[in-house]
C-alpha positions in Angstrom: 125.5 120.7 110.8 127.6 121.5 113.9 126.6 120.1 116.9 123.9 122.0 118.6 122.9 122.5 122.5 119.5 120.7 122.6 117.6 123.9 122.9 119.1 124.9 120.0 118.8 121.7 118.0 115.0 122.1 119.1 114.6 125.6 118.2 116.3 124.7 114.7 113.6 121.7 114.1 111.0 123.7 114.4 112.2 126.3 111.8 112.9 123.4 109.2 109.2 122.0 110.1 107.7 125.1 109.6 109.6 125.6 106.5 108.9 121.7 105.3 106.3 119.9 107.1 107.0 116.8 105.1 110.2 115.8 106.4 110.8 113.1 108.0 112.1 112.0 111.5 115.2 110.1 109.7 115.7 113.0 107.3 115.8 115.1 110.9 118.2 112.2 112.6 121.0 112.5 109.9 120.8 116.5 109.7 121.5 116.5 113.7 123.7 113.2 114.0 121.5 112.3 116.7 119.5 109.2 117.2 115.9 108.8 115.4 114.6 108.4 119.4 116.2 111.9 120.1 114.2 113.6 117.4 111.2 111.8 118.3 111.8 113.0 122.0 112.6 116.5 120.8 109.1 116.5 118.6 107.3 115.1 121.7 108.8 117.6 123.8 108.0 120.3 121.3 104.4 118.9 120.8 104.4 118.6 116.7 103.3 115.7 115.5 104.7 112.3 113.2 105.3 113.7 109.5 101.8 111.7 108.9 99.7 113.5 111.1 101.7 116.9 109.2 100.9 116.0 105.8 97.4 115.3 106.6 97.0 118.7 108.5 98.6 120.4 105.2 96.9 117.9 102.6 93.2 118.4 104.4 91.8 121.2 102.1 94.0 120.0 99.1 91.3 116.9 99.5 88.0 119.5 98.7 89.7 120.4 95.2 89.4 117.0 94.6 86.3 115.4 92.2 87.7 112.4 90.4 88.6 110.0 92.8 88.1 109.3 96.4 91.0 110.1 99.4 91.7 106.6 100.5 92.1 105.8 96.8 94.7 108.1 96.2 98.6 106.7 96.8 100.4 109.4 98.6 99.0 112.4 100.2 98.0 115.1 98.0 99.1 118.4 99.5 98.4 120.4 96.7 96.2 120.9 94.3 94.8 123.6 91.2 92.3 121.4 89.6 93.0 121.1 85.7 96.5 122.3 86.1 98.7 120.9 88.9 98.9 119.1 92.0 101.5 117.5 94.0 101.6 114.7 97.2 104.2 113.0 99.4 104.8 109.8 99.8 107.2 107.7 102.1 108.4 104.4 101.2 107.7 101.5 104.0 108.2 98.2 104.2 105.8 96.7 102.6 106.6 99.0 99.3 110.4 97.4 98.7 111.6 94.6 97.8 112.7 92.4 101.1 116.5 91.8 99.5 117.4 95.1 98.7 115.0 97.6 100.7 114.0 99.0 97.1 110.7 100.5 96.4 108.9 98.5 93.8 108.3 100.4 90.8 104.6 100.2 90.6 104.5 101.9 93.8 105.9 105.0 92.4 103.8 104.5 89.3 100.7 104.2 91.7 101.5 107.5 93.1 102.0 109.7 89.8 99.0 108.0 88.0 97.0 108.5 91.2 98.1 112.2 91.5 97.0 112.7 87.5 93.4 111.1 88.5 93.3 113.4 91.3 94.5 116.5 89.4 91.7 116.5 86.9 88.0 118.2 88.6 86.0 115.5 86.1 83.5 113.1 87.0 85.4 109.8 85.9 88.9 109.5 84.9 90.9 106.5 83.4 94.4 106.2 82.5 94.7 106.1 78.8 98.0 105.2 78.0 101.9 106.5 79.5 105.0 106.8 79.5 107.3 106.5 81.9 111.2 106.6 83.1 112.5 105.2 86.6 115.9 107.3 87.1 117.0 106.6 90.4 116.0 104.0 92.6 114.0 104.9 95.5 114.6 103.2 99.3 113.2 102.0 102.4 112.0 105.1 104.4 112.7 107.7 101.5 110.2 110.4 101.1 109.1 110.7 97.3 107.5 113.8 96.3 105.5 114.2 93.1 104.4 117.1 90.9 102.1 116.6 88.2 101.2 119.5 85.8 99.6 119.7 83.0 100.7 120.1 79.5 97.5 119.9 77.2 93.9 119.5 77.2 91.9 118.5 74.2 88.0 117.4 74.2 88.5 114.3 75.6 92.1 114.0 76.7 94.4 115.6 79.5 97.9 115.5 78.4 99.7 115.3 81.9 104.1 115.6 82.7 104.4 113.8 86.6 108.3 114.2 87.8 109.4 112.7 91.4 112.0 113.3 93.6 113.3 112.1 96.6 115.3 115.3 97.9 116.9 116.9 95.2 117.0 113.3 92.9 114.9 113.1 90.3 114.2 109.6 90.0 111.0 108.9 88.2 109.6 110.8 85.3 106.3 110.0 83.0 104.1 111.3 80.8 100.4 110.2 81.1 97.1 110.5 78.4 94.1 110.6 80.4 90.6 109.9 80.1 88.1 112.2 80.8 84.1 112.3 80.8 81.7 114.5 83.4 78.0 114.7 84.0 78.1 118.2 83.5 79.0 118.1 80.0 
């Protein structure tokens, strides 16, 4: 992006927050070629909040859809959701997600998130992972923002059949495919 007066550069985040509310200040930092501290004073001065605070604003109805599993259970933040058919959360890698050596997310973190987002897509009583499969594409870094959709493929009596792909921008880097265990109260 050309360099922008810092009106403009302002004016400009704003439009790509309203447009995407989940990006982050280092995804912001790289578009401008500006320092992370210049997009966190340009946020401040602008008076939107941390990507955090976002998601949770956007992800804080997506949480009522939700019957299987509690919201601090949940890795990632559900922002989305059509119980019994799809849902999809955000999650950004920290620290204490990667490996120390290479600043790579550990795999069962991703996994966490996709299996989490299957529990949390299906509006039964108790849900268990039955069995998956999954596929780790790309690898996935410190501070990278992974962004999962889960939608399902097939219900049966007592199965959900559920496809989970993941992306960090336009990288697919994790795919799986999850059997899950259903039962309800109501049935």
């Amino acid at each position: 992006m050309a360099k922008l007066s810092k009106d403009e550069r302002r004016q400009k985040i704003i439009e790509i927050i309203e447009d995407n509310p989940f990006i982050t200040d280092i995804e912001l930092c790289e578009l401008f070629s500006v320092s992370i501290q210049t997009i966190r004073l340009d946020r401040n001065q602008l008076q939107i909040p941390e990507v955090r605070k976002r998601v949770s604003l956007v992800a804080k109805d997506s949480y009522d859809e939700i019957r299987s599993i509690e919201a601090h259970d949940i890795i990632g933040d559900v922002f989305k959701v059509e119980p019994n058919h799809q849902a999809e959360s955000r999650m950004t890698i920290k620290a204490q997600h990667v490996f120390e050596r290479n600043q790579i997310s550990r795999g069962h973190v991703i996994f966490a998130q996709a299996n989490s987002l299957c529990v949390a897509l299906i509006h039964k009583d108790s849900v268990l992972t039955h069995e998956s499969k999954v596929t780790f594409h790309k690898p996935v870094y410190l501070n990278e923002s992974v962004h999962a959709i889960a939608k399902v493929n097939r219900v049966t009596p007592k199965y959900f059949e559920i496809s989970v792909n993941s992306y960090v921008k336009d990288k697919h880097v994790f795919s799986g495919e999850f059997k899950m265990y259903y039962i309800s109260e109501d049935e």
